[in-house]
C-alpha positions in Angstrom: -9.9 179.8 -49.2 -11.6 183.5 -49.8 -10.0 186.3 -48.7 -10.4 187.4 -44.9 -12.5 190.3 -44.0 -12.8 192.7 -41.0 -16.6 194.1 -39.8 -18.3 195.8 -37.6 -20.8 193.1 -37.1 -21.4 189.9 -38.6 -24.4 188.3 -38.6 -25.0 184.6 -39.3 -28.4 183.7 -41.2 -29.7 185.8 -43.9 -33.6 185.4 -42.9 -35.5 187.8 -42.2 -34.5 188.2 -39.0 -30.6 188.8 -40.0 -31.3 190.8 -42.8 -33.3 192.9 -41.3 -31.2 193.6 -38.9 -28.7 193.6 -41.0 -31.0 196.5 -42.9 -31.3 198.5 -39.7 -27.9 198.7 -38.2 -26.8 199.4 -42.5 -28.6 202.5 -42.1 -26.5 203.9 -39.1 -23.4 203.2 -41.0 -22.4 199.8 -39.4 -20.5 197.5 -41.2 -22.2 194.2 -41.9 -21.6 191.1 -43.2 -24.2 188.2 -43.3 -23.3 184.6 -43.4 -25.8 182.6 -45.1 -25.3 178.9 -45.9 -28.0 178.8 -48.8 -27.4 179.5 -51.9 -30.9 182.4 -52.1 -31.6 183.6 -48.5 -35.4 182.9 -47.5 -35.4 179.6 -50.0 -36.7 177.6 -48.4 -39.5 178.9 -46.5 -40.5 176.7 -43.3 -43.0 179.0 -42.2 -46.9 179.4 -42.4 -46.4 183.1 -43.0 -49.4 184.7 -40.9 -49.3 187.6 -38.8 -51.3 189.4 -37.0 -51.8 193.3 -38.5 -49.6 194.6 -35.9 -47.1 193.7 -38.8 -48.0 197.0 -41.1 -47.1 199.4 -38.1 -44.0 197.3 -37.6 -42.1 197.5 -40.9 -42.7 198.7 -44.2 -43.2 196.3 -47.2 -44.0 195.7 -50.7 -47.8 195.5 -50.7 -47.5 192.3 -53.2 -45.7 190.6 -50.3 -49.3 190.5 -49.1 -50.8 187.2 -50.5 -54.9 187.5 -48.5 -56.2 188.5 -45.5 -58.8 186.4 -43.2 -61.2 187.5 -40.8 -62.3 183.6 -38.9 -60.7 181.2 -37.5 -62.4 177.9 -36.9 -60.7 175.7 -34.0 -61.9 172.0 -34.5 -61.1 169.3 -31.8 -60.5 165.8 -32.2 -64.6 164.8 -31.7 -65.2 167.3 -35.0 -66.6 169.9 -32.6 -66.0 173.5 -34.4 -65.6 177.1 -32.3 -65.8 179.8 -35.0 -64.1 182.6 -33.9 -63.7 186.1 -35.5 -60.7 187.6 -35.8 -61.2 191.8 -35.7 -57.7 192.6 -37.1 -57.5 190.4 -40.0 -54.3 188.9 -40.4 -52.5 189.2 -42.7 -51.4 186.0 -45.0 -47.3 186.2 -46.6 -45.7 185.0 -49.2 -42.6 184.2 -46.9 -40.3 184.0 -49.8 -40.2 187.4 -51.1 -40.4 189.0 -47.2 -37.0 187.5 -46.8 -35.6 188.9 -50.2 -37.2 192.0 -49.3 -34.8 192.9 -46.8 -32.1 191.2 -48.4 -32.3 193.5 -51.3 -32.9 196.4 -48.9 -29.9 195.1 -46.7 -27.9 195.1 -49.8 -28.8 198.4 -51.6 -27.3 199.6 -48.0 -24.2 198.4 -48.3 -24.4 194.8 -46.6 -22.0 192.2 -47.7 -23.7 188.5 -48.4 -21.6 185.6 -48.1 -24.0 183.2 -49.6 -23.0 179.8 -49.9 -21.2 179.3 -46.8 -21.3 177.7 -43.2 -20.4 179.0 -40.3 -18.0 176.9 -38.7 -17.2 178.6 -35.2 -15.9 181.5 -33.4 -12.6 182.4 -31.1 -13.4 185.7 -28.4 -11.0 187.9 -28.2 -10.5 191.1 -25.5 -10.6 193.2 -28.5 -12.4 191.6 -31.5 -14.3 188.4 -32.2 -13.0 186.1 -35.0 -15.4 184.2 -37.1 -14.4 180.8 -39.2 -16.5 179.6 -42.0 -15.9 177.1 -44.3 -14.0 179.5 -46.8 -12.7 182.2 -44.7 -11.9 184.0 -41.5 -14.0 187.4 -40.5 -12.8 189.8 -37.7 -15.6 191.8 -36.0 -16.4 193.2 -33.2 -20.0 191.5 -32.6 -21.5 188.4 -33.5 -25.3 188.0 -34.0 -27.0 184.7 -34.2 -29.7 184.7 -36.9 -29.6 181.0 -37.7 -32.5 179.5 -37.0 -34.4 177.1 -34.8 -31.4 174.7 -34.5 -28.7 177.7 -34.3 -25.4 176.9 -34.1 -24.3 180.0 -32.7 -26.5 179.6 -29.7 -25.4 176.3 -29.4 -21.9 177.2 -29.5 -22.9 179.5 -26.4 -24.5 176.4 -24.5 -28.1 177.4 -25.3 -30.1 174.4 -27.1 -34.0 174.5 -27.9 -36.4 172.0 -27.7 -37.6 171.7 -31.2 -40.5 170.0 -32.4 -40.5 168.6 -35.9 -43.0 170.2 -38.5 -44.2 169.8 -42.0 -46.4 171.8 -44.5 -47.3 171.4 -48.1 -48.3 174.0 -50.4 -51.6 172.5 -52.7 -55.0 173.8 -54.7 -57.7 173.0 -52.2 -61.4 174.0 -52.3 -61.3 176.2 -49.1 -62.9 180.1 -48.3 -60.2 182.5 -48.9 -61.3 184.0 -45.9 -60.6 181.7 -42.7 -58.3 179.6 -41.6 -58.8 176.2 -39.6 -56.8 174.3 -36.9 -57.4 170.8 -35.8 -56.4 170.2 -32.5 -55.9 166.3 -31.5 -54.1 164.5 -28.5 -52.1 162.7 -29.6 -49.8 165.2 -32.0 -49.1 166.8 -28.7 -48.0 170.1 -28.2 -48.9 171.8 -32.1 -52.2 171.1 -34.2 -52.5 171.1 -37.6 -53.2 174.0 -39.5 -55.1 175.4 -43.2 -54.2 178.3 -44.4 -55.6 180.0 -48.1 -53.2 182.1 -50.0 -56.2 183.3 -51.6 -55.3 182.2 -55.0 -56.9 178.5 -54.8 -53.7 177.4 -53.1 -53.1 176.3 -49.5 -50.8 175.8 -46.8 -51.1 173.0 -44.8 -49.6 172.0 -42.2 -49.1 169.8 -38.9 -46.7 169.9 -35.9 -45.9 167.0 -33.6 -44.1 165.6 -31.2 -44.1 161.7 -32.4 -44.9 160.3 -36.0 -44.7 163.5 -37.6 -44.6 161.3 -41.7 -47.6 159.1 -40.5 -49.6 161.6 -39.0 -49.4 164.2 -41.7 -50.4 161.4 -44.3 -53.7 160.6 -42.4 -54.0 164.4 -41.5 -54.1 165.2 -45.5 -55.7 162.1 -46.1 -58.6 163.1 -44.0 -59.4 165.9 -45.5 -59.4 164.5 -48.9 -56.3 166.2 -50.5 -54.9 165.0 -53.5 -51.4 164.4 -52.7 -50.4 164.4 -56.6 -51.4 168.3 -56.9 -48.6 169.2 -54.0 -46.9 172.3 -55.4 -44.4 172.2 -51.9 -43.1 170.0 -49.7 -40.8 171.3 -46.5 -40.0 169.8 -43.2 -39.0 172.0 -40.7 -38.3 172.4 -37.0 -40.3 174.7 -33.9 -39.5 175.9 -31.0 -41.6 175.0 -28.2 -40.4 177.0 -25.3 -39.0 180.8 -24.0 -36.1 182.2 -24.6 -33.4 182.6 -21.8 -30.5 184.1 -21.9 -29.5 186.0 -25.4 -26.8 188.0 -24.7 -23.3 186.9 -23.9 -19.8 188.5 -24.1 -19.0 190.2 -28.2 -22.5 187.8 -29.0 -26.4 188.6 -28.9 -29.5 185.8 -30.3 -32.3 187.2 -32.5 -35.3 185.3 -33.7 -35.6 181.6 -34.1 -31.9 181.6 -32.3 -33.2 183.2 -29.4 -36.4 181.3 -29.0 -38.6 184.0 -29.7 -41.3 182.2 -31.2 -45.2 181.3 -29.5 -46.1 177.9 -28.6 -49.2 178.3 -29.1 -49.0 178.9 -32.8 -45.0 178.3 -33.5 -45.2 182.3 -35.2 -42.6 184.5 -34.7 -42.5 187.0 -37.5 -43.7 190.1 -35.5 -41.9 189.0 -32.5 -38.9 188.9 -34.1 -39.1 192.3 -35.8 -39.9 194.1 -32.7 -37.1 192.3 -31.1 -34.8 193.4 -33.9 -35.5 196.7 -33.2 -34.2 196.4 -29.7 -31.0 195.1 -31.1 -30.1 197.5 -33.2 -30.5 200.1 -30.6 -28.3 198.2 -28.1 -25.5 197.9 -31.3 -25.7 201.1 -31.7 -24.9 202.1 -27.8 -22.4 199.0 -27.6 -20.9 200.5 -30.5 -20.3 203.8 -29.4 -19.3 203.1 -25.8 -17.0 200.5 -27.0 -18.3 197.9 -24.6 -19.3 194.6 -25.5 -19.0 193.0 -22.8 -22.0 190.3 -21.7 -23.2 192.9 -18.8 -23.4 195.5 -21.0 -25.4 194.1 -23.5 -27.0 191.9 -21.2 -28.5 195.4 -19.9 -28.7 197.2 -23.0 -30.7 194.3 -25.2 -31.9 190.9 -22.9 -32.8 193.3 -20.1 -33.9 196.0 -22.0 -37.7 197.0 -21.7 -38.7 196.1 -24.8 -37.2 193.1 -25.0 -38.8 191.7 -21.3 -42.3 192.4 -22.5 -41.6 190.2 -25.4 -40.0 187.7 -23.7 -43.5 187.6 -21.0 -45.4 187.3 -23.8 -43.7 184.1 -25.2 -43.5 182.8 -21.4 -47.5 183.3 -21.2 -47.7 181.6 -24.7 -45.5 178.6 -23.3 -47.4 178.5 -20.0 -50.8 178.4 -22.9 -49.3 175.7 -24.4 -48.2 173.5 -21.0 -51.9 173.9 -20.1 -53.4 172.7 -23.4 -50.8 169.5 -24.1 -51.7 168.8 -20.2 -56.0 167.9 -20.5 -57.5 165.1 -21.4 -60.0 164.8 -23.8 -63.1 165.4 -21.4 -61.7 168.4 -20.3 -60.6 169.7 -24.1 -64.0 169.2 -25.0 -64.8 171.6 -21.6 -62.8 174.3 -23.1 -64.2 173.9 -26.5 -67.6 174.3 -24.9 -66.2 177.3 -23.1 -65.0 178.7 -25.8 -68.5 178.6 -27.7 -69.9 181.0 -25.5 -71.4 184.2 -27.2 -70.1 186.2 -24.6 -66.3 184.6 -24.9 -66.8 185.0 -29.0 -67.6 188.8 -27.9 -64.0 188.9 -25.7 -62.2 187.3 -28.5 -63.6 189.4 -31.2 -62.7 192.6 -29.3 -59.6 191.8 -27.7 -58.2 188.8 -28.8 -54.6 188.9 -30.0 -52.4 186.5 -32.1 -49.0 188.2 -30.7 -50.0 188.9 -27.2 -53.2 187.6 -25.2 -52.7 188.9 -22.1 -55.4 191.5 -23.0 -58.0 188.6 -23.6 -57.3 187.0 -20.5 -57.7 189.8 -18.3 -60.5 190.9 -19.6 -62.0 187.1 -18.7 -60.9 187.5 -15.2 -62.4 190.6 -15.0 -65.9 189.4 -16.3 -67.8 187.4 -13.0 -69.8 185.4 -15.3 -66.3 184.4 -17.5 -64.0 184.1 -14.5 -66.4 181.3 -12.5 -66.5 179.4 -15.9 -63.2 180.2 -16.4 -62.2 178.6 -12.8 -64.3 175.8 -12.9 -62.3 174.5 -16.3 -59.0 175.0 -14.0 -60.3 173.3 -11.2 -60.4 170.6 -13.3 -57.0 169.6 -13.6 -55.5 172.3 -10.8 -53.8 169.0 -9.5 -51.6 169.0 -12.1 -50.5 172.2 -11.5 -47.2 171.6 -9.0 -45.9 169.7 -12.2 -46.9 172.2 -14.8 -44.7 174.5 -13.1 -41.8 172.5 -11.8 -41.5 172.5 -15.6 -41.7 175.4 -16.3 -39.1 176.7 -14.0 -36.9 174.5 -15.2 -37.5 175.8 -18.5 -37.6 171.6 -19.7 -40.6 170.7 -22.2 -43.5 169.0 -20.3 -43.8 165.1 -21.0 -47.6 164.1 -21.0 -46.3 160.8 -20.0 -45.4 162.0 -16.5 -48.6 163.6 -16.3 
């Protein structure tokens, strides 16, 4: 056994979301130690690592960090039919890796302590501290934040589970324009698609997420479009969230990230989310921290209620209600709102207001438009009997079976 150690805060996961965090409340003088069970934090990388250009007026970063930017986006439905759309922000395309040593070397020039190498085991609450067990030693703080991941134990250890969906992505040369990337939408992955992504280098990512067959279905996905499997470079499997998050503050404990459920179901990103999310939970540390109070109402108010935090958490809900919607038509009525979505006047809306993070924007601005919002309508009508369910669902906060459509 290591020795013990007392801190402020100790944060378990050293991703991005933890370290930078971890970077944040560093600054302010908190002490902070970060649990991370592998043996290089960000290695390795589960994540498509494209964000929106929100990102730049987020955080600061190593411009090499920056792999490509695109400017289309071609969604292509399981009949080969293709909506070209044109993305006015260009997104931005990461190399995930290096993001997540970013901040770990920034966490670190700040004085965080990394415990790499080591699981987080559990934790006892206490009135006055919280006690942390790994598999080498025992840390007394006064917080705990859960940065672990989809499958987080700390949330789990607080009664909060996600429902994950498996994913994989490989990392090979493949003849594709540097500038766009493509998803494939089919019925029956359910709930994800499968994605292209260029690094700009001759190198892609691609990717699928489904509910059932995930192996089989990747191996006709690559097969079909012609990828030769020998040149794979990458190989990861990996989990996403498919839901909202709930609640993500609790007595001495707060959730951040993929621990929390802050990711989109539409896409399964989360990087921007997160980041803004961090943020908030560094400021409700901070005022936790000097009021002494870390009890669950106080930061229940202070971070899971806070302002920022609710628009984000809308967001994701209107990203989960997106993806209920989309896993819940046939393919008659897909092929409807591909149609739909081929009109100029939609490609206009998109282009001007379409948003990878939040897309409330772009729907308003349909509803608002007569011509839109009767086409618009008509799609719903189409499968507005389904609706009670959709939502039954939804309040429950359970994944929606297409069986039980």
């Amino acid at each position: 056994m290591e020795p013990d150690l007392t801190c402020d805060v100790c944060i378990i996961g050293g991703n991005i979301a933890g370290s930078y965090l971890a970077y944040l409340l560093a600054k302010h003088n908190i002490h902070v130690v970060v649990v991370e069970q592998n043996r290089i934090p960000g290695i390795p990388s589960h994540c498509a690592g494209i964000v929106s250009q929100r990102f730049r007026n987020i955080v600061e970063v190593d411009p090499t960090i920056i792999l490509n930017r695109v400017d289309t986006a071609y969604l292509i439905s399981e009949n080969n039919k293709k909506v070209e759309v044109s993305i006015q922000d260009h997104p931005y395309i990461l190399d995930r890796i290096r993001l997540d040593q970013y901040f770990y070397h920034k966490a670190e020039s700040c004085g965080v302590m990394y415990l790499l190498k080591e699981k987080f085991f559990e934790f006892q609450k206490n009135k006055d501290f919280i006690r942390i067990t790994t598999q080498k030693r025992t840390i007394t703080a006064k917080m705990i934040v859960g940065c672990d991941g989809p499958n987080s134990r700390v949330a789990r250890l607080h009664g909060i589970r996600h429902n994950l969906l498996p994913a994989m992505q490989v990392r090979v040369p493949f003849t594709h324009p540097k500038n766009s990337v493509r998803m494939y939408f089919k019925r029956n992955w359910k709930y994800l698609f499968g994605w292209v992504i260029p690094e700009g280098n001759g190198i892609c990512r691609i990717g699928l997420g489904c509910e059932t067959n995930l192996l089989c279905s990747f191996q006709s996905f690559l097969k079909e479009l012609r990828v030769d499997t020998s040149q794979i470079l990458e190989k990861h499997g990996g989990q996403i969230i498919i839901g909202y998050p709930g609640q993500i503050a609790f007595n001495r404990a707060i959730l951040l990230g993929d621990a929390a459920g802050m990711v989109k179901a539409t896409t399964g990103g989360g990087i921007n989310t997160l980041l803004k999310a961090a943020d908030y939970a560094k400021n409700a540390i901070l005022n936790a921290m000097n009021k002494n109070n870390f009890t669950q109402r106080y930061l229940v108010a202070h971070y899971q209620h806070s302002y920022g935090v609710c628009q984000l958490k809308y967001n994701i809900f209107l990203h989960y209600l997106i993806r209920i919607v989309l896993v819940n038509l046939t393919q008659q009525e897909y092929e409807e709102g591909f149609a739909f979505l081929k009109q100029s006047m939609i490609k206009k809306v998109l282009l001007k207001y379409g948003d990878m993070d939040f897309p409330l924007k772009f729907l308003i601005k349909i509803l608002l438009s007569k011509n839109l919002r009767m086409d618009l309508l008509r799609l719903i009508s189409l499968f507005v009997w389904k609706l009670p369910r959709i939502f039954h669902y939804l309040l429950l906060g359970r994944k929606y079976d297409l069986t039980m459509a």
